[in-house]
C-alpha positions in Angstrom: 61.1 154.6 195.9 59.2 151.5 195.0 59.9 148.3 196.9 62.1 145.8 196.4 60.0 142.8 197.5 57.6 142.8 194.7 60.9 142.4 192.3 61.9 138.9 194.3 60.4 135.8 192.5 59.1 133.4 195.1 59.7 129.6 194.4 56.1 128.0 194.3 55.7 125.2 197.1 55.0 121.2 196.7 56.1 118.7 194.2 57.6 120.1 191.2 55.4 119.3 188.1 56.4 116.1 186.1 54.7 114.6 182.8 53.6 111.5 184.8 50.4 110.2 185.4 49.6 107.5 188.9 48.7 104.7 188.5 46.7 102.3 191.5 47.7 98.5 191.1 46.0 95.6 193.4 48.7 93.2 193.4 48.5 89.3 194.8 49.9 88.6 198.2 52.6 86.1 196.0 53.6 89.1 193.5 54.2 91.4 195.9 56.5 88.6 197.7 58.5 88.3 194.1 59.0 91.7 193.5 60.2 92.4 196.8 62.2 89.2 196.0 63.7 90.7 193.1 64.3 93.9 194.4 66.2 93.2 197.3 68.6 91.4 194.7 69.3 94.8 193.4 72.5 96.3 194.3 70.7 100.0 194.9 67.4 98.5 196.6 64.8 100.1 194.5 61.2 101.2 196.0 58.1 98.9 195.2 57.6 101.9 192.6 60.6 102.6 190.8 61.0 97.9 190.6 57.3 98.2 189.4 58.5 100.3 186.7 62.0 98.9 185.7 60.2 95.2 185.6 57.8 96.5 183.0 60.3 98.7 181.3 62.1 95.3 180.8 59.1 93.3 179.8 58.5 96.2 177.4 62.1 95.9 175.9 61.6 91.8 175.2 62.1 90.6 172.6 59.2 88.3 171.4 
C-alpha cells in the first residue's frame, strides 16, 4: 500500500508572494519628523511604510 504522506501538500515557508517591488528612500531628518507628524494624527497609526504610501497615493489622486 503506498503511503499517504507523499499525497499531503506541504504549505511552502516565508512571505507569501505579492506583485510589489521595494523601494529604498533616504529621507531628510525634517521629513521624516512630518511624516511621523502626520501619521500619529491618524486614527489607526500607520507604519513609516504603509504613510509613505498613502501620502503618495494622495499626491497621485491631486488634482492639478
Amino acid at each position: 500500500m503506498p503511503s499517504r504522506i507523499n499525497d499531503i501538500k506541504k504549505s511552502k515557508r516565508g512571505r507569501p508572494t505579492v506583485e510589489s517591488e521595494a523601494v529604498t528612500v533616504r529621507m531628510t531628518h525634517d521629513a521624516l519628523q512630518n511624516l511621523d507628524d502626520w501619521r500619529r494624527k491618524q486614527a489607526d497609526l500607520p507604519g513609516r511604510p504603509e504613510a509613505i504610501r498613502r501620502l503618495v497615493e494622495i499626491g497621485l489622486t491631486a488634482k492639478k
